[in-house]
C-alpha positions in Angstrom: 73.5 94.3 74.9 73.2 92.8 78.5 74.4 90.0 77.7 77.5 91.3 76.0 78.2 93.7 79.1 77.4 89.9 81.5 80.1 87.8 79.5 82.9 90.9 79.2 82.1 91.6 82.6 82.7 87.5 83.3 86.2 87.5 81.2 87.0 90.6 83.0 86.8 88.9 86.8 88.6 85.9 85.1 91.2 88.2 84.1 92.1 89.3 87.3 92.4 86.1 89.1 95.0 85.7 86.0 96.4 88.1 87.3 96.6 87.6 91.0 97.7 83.8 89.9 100.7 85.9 87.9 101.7 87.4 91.0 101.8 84.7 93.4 103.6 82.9 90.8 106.4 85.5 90.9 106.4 85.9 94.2 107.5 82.3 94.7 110.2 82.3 92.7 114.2 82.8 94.2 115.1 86.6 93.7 117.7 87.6 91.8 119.6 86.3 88.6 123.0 83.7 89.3 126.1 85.4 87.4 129.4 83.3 86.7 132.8 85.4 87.3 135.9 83.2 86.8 138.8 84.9 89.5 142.2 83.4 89.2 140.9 80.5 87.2 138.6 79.1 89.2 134.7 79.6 89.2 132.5 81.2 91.6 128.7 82.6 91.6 126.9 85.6 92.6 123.5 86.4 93.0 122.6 89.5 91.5 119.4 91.5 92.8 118.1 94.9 93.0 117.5 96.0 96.4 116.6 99.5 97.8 117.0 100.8 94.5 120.7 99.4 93.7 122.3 96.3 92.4 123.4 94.0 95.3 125.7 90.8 94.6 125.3 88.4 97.0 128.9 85.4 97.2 127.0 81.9 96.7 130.5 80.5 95.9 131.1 76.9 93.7 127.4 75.5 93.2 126.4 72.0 92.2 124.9 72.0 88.8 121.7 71.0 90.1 121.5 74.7 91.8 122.6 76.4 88.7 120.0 74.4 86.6 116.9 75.5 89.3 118.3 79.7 88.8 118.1 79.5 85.5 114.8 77.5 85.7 113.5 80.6 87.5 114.9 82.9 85.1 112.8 81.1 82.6 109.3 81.1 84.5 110.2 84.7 85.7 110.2 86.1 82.0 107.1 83.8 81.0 104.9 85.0 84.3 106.2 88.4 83.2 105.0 88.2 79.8 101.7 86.5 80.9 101.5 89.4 83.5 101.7 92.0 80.9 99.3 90.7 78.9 96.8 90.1 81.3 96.9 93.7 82.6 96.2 95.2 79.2 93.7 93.0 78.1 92.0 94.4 81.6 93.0 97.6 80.6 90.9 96.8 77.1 87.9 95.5 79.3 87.5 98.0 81.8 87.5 100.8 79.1 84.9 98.7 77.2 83.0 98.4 80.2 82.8 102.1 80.9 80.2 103.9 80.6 76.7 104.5 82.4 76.1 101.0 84.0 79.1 100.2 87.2 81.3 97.4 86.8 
């Protein structure tokens, strides 16, 4: 049974470096989400970002297609460090309540 409670205890340190990784991963990445409005036929781009609790957009006006391409990049690896996030943080959820019990973590 030792053993058992040594390995889950093992995964469950692994798991939270996952998740710290996660978080420094996110925390890298450009805030916000690049939005296209087309005004009086020609093309301009916004930032769009929550701050203090509303929606800001900030002008970034005509952008090269290489800076459009590295937003939506970040888009991408925000929704799959998201994901992995979420994951992570249940499957602690799962260990820690395995773990519970007379003996300390």
């Amino acid at each position: 049974m030792a053993v058992i409670k040594n390995v889950l205890r093992e995964e469950l340190q692994n798991s939270l470096r996952l998740e710290e990784s996660y978080e420094q991963e996110l925390g890298k990445l450009p805030k916000g989400s690049l939005i296209r409005k087309i005004i009086k036929g020609h093309e301009y781009f916004y930032v769009v970002e929550r701050r203090e609790g509303k929606v800001r957009f900030t002008y970034r006006g005509k952008l090269s297609s290489d800076d459009i391409q590295k937003y939506r990049n970040a888009r991408e690896s925000r929704a799959k460090y998201r994901r992995l996030l979420s994951q992570v943080k249940k499957q602690i959820k799962y260990l820690r309540s395995i773990l519970r019990g007379k003996q300390e973590i």
